[in-house]
C-alpha positions as CSV (number, residue, x, y, z in Angstrom):
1,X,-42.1,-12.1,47.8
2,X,-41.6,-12.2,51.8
3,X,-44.9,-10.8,52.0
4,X,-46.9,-13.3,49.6
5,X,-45.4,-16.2,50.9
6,X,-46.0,-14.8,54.5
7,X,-49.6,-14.5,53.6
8,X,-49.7,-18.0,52.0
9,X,-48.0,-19.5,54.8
10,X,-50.7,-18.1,56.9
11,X,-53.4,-19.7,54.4
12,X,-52.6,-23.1,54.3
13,X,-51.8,-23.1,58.1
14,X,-55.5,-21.8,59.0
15,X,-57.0,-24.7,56.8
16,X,-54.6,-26.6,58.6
17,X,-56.1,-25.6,61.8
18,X,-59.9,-25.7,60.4
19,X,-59.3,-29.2,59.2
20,X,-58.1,-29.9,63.2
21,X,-61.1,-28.7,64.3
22,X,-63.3,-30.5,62.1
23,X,-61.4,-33.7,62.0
24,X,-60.7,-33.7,58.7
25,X,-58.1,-35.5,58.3
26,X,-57.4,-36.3,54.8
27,X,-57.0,-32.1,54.4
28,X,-54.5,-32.8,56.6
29,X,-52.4,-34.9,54.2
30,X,-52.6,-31.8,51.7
31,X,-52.2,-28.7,54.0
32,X,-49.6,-29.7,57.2
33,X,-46.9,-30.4,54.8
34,X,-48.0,-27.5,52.8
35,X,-47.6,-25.2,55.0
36,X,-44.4,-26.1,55.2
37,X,-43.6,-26.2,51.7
38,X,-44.4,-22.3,51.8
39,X,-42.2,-22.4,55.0
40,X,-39.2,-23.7,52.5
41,X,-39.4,-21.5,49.8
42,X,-39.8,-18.6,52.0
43,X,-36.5,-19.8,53.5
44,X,-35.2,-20.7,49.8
45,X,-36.0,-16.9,48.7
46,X,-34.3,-14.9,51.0
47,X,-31.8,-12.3,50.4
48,X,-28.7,-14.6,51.6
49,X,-27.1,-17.5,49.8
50,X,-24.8,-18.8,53.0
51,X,-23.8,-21.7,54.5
52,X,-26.6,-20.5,57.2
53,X,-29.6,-20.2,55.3
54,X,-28.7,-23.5,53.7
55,X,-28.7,-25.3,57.1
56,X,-31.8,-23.8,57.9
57,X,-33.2,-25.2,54.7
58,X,-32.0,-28.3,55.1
59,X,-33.2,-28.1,58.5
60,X,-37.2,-27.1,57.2
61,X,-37.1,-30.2,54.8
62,X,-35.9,-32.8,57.3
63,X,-38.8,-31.2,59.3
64,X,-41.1,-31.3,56.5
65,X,-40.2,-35.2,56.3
66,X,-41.5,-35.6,60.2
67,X,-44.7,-33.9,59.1
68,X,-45.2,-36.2,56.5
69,X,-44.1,-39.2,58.8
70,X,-46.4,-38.1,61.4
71,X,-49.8,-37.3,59.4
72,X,-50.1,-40.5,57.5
73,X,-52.6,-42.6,59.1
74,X,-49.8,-45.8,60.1
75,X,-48.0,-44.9,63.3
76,X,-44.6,-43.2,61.9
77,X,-43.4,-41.9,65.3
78,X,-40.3,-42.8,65.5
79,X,-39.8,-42.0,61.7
80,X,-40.7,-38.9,62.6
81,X,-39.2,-38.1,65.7
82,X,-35.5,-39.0,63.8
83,X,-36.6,-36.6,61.4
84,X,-37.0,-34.1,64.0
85,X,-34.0,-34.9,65.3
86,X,-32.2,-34.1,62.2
87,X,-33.8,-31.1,62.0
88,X,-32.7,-30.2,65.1
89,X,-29.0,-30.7,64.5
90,X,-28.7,-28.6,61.4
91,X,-30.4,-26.0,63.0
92,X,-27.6,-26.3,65.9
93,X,-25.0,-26.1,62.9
94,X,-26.6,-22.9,61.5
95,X,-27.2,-21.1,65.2
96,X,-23.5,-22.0,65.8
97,X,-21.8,-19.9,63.2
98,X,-23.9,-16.7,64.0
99,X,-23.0,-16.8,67.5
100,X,-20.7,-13.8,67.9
101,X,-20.0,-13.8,71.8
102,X,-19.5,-16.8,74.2
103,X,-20.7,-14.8,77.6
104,X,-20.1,-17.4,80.5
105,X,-22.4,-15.6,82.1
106,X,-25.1,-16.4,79.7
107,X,-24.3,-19.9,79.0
108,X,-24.7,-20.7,82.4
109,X,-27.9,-18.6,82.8
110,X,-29.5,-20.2,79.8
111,X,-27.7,-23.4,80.2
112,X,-29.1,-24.4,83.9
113,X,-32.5,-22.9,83.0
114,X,-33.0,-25.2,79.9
115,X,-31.6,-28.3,82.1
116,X,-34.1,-27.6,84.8
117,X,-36.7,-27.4,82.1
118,X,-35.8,-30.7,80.1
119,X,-34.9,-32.5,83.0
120,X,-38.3,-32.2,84.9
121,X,-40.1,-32.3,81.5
122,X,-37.9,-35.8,80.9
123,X,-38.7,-36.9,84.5
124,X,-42.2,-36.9,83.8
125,X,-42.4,-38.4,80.0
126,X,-39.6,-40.9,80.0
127,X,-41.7,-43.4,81.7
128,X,-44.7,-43.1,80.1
129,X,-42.6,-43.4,76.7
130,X,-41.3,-46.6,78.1
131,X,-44.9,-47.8,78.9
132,X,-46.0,-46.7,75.3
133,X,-43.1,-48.5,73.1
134,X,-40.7,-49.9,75.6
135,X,-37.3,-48.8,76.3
136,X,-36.2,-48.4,72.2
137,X,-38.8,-45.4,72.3
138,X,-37.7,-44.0,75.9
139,X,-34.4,-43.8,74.3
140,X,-35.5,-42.3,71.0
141,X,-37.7,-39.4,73.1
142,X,-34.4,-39.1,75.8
143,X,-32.4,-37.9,72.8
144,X,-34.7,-35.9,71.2
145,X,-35.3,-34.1,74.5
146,X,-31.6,-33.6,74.4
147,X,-30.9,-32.6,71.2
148,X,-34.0,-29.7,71.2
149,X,-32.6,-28.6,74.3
150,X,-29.3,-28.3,73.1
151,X,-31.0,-26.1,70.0
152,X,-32.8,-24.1,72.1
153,X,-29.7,-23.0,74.2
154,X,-27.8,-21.8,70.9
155,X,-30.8,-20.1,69.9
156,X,-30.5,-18.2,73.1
157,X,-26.8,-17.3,72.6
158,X,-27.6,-15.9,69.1
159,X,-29.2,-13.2,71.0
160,X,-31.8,-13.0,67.4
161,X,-35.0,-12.5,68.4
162,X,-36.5,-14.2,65.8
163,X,-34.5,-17.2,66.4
164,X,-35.2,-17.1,70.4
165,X,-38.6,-17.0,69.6
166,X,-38.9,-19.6,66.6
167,X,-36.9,-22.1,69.2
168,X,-38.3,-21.8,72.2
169,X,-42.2,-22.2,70.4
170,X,-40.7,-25.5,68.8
171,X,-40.1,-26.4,72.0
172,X,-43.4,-25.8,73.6
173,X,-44.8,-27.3,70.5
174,X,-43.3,-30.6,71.3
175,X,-43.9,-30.2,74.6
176,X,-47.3,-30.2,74.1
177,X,-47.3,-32.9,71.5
178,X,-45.5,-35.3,73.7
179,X,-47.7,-34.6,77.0
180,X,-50.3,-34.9,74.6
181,X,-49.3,-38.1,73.6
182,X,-47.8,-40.2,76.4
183,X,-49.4,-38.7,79.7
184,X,-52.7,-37.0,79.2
185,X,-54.8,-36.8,75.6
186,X,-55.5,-33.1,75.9
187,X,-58.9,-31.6,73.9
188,X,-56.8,-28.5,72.7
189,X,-53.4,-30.9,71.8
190,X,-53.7,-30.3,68.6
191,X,-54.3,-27.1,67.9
192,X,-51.6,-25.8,70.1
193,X,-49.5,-28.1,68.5
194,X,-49.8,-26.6,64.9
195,X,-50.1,-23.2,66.1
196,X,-46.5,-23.3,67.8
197,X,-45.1,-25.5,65.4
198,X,-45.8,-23.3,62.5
199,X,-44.7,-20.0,64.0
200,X,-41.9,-21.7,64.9
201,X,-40.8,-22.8,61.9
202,X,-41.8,-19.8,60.0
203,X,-40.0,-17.4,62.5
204,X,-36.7,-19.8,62.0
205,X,-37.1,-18.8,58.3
206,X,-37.5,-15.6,59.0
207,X,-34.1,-15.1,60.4
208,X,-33.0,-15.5,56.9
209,X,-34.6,-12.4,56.1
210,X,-33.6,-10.6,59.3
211,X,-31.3,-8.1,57.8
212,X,-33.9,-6.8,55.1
213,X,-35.8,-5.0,58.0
């Protein structure tokens, strides 16, 4: 089953991805939130039943609601952002009951790292979000960078590899998406977007599966 859905996952996010290239963007209605769809049951298959792989499902389908919000051909950004958001925070729920050890060390490491990060990342986007839809959508995109930051650091003190990896690509993903969108249009936006997003998310699925190999 891992292995099928892997391979369909991998499918419908290359269409994805051709459809980017080619600008065609009604496939896009069909495949982004398709891709995910795979992404879900992929999560919804794995070996473990918990309270985990629960919040990481609810997680994929509040992120499958962004998609959704953020393909259709009106401007859902903010829609989709709160999506995100939500996302964001039951993924925080479900990193925070696998974190075994609380090294000080660590959390300041990974702690002050991320800040730097998100704070000159924030520097940079928080007025041109203001310019874009005044200060309702500087707020929305302030807490959004906070919130992802806040997931990213947990990831880190999971010490999971898949879950390092699957958070910090979301984060470059929407990186990307918002540099993309409020400072410079970029030619490659896009692609990069999708390509991080997806791994992401599927590597964040994964997790659930972690203990079968």
């Amino acid at each position: 089953m891992l292995f099928f859905l892997s391979i369909a996952i991998l499918a419908t996010g290359l269409v994805d991805l051709y459809a980017i290239s080619r600008k065609k963007q009604t496939w896009r209605y069909g495949f982004k939130p398709g891709t995910m769809v795979w992404v879900i049951l992929l999560a919804i298959t794995g070996p473990e039943t918990d309270l985990y792989s629960w919040l990481i499902v609810a997680g994929l389908v509040c992120s499958l609601a962004g998609d959704i919000f953020l393909v259709l051909p009106s401007d859902r950004f903010i829609q989709g952002l709160t999506s995100f958001f939500m996302a964001h925070l039951f993924y925080i729920g479900a990193f925070l009951m696998i974190v075994t050890e609380w090294s000080p060390s660590s959390m300041i490491i990974f702690g002050l790292l991320l800040a730097v990060i998100a704070g000159l990342f924030a520097y940079k986007i928080l007025p041109r979000a203001k310019t874009h839809g005044g200060g309702t959508l500087q707020a929305a995109v302030f807490s959004y960078i906070l919130v992802i930051t806040l997931m990213v650091w947990l990831a880190c003190m999971t010490y999971n590899p898949w879950i390092i990896t699957g958070a910090l690509l979301f984060f470059i993903s929407d990186a990307i998406l918002a540099w993309d969108r409020f400072v410079h249009k970029l030619s490659w936006g896009n692609m990069a977007v999708m390509i991080t997003y997806f791994s992401a998310q599927y590597l964040i699925a994964l997790s659930i599966w972690a203990t079968t190999f």
